[in-house]
C-alpha positions as CSV (number, residue, x, y, z in Angstrom):
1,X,1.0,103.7,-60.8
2,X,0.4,99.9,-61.4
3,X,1.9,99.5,-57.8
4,X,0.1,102.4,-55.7
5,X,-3.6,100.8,-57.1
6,X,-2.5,97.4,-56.1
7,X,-1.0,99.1,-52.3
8,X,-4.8,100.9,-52.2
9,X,-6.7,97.4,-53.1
10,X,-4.5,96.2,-50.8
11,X,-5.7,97.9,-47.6
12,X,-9.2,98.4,-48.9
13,X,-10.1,95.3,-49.4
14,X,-9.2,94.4,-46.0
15,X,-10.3,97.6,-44.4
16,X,-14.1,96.5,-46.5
17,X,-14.0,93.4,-44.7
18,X,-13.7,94.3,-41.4
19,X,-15.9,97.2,-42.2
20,X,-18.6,94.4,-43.5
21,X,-18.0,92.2,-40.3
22,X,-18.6,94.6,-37.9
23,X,-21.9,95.7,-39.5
24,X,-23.3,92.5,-39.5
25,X,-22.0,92.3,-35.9
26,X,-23.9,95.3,-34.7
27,X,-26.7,94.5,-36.5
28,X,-27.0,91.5,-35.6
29,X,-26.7,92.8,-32.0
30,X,-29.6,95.0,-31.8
31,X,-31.7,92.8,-33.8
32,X,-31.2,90.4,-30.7
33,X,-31.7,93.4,-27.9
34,X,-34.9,94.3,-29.9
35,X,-36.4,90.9,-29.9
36,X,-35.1,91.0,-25.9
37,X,-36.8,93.9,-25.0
38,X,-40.2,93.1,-27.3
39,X,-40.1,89.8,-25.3
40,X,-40.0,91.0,-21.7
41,X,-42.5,93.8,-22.9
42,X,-44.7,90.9,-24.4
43,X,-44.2,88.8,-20.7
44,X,-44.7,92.5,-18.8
45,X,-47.9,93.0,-20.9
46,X,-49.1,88.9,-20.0
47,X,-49.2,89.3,-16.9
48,X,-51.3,92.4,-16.9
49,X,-53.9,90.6,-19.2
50,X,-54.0,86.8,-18.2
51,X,-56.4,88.0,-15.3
52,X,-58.4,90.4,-17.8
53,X,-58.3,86.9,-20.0
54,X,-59.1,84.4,-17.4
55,X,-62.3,86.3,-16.4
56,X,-63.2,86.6,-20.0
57,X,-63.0,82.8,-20.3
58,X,-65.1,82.6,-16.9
59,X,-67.7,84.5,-17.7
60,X,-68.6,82.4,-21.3
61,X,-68.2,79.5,-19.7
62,X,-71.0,80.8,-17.2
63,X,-72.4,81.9,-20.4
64,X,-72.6,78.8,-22.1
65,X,-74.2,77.1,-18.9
66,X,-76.7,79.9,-18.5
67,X,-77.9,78.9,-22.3
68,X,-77.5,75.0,-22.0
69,X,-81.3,74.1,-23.0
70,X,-81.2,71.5,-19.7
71,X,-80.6,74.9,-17.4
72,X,-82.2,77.1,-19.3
73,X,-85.6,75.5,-19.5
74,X,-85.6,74.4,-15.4
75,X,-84.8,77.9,-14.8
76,X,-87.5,79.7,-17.2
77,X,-90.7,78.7,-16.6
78,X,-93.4,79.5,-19.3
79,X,-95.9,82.5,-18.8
80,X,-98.3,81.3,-20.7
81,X,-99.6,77.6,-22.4
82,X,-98.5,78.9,-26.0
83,X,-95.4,77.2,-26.8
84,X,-94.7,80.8,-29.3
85,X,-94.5,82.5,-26.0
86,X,-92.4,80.2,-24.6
87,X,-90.2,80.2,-27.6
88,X,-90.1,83.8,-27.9
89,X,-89.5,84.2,-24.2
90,X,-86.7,81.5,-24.2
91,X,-85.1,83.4,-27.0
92,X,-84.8,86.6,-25.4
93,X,-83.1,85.3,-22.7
94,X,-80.6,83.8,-24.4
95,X,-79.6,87.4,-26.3
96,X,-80.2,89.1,-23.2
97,X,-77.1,86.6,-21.8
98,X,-75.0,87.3,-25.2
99,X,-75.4,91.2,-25.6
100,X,-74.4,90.6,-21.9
101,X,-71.4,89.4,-22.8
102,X,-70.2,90.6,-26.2
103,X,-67.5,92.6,-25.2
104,X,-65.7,89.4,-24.1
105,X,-64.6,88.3,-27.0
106,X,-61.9,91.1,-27.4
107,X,-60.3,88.9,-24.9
108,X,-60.7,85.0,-26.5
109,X,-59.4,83.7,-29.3
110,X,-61.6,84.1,-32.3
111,X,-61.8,80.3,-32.9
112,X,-63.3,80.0,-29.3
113,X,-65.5,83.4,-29.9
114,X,-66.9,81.4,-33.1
115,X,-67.4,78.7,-31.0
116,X,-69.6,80.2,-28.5
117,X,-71.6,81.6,-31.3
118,X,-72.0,78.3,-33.0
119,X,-73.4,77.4,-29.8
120,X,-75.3,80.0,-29.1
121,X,-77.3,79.9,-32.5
122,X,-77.7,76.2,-32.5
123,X,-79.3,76.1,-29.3
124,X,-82.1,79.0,-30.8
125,X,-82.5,76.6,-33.6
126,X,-82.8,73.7,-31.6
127,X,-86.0,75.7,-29.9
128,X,-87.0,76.6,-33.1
129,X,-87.2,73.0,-34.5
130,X,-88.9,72.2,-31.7
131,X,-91.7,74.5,-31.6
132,X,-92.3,73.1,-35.2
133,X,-93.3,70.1,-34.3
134,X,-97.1,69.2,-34.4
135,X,-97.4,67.0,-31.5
136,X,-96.2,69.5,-29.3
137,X,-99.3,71.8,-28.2
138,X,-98.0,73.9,-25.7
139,X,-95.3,75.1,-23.5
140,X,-94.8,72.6,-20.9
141,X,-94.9,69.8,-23.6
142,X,-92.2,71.9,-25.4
143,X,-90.1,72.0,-22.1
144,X,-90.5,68.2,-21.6
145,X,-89.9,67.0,-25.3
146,X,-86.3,69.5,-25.2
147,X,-85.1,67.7,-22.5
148,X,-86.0,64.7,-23.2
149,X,-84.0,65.5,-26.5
150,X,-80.8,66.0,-24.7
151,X,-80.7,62.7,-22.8
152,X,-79.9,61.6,-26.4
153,X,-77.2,63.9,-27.2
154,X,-75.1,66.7,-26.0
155,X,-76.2,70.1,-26.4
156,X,-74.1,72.8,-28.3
157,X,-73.2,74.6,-25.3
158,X,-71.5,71.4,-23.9
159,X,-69.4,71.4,-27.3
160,X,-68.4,75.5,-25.9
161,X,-67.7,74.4,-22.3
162,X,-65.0,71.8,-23.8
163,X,-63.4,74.0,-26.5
164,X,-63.3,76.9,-23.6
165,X,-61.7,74.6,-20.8
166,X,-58.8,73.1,-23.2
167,X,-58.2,77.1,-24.4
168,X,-57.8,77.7,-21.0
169,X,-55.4,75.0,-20.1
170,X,-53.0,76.6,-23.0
171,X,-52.7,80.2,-21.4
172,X,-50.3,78.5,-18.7
């Protein structure tokens, strides 16, 4: 009996082996096929969206010039003297041009989505802050102290324009 267990060790053991070898083989295998196939369906699938993206990326970047205070205030022109007005006015616009363009942020990155945002609600602040201040009495004096303001420094939606052209240089 001692001999016939030893015999059946004998040709298990090696039989266990193999057996081991060639399931770590296989698996192996079609681990590797499945990462091939998920790979040309990922490269099948970019090349259907990278237009849908690119346009995405087009249209903030014509978003964030539509809203840069330097276009924005040549291109609306007050309706009345009340710098409120104005302000409201100017506002409204710049929403009208986001809710215009909300759905495009299914198709950026979220960094670059927050981004735009950032921009977006600084350049309402920076109209805000600028209605505020006492020596200004009404629109047109609003208008002319805002872009004087920007000769100074860069406006948020220059920051956007930046972060948006270097995203766009990554998709090739």
């Amino acid at each position: 009996m001692d001999s016939s267990f030893i015999e059946i060790i004998a040709f298990t053991i090696p039989s266990l082996i193999t057996g081991g070898v060639a399931y770590f083989l296989f698996e192996s295998h079609f681990k590797d096929q499945q990462n091939t196939r998920r790979w040309l369906l990922q490269k099948n699938n970019q090349s259907a969206t990278l237009p849908l993206r690119l346009q995405a990326y087009e249209r903030m970047t014509l978003f964030s010039e539509r809203i840069n205070p330097s276009q924005l205030l040549v291109r609306i022109t007050p309706i009345s003297e009340d710098k409120n007005d104005y302000q409201n006015l100017v506002i409204a616009q710049i929403e009208k041009e986001f809710e215009h363009n909300l759905s495009q942020q299914i198709y950026i990155s979220d960094e670059c989505w927050s981004i735009i945002m950032t921009a977006k609600n600084a350049t309402i602040q920076m109209i805000v802050v600028a209605v505020q201040n006492q020596k200004i009495s009404d629109a047109n004096q609003l208008r002319e102290s805002m872009l004087k303001d920007l000769f100074d420094k860069p406006s948020p939606s220059t920051t956007a324009l930046a972060f948006i052209k270097n995203e766009v240089t990554q998709l090739w």
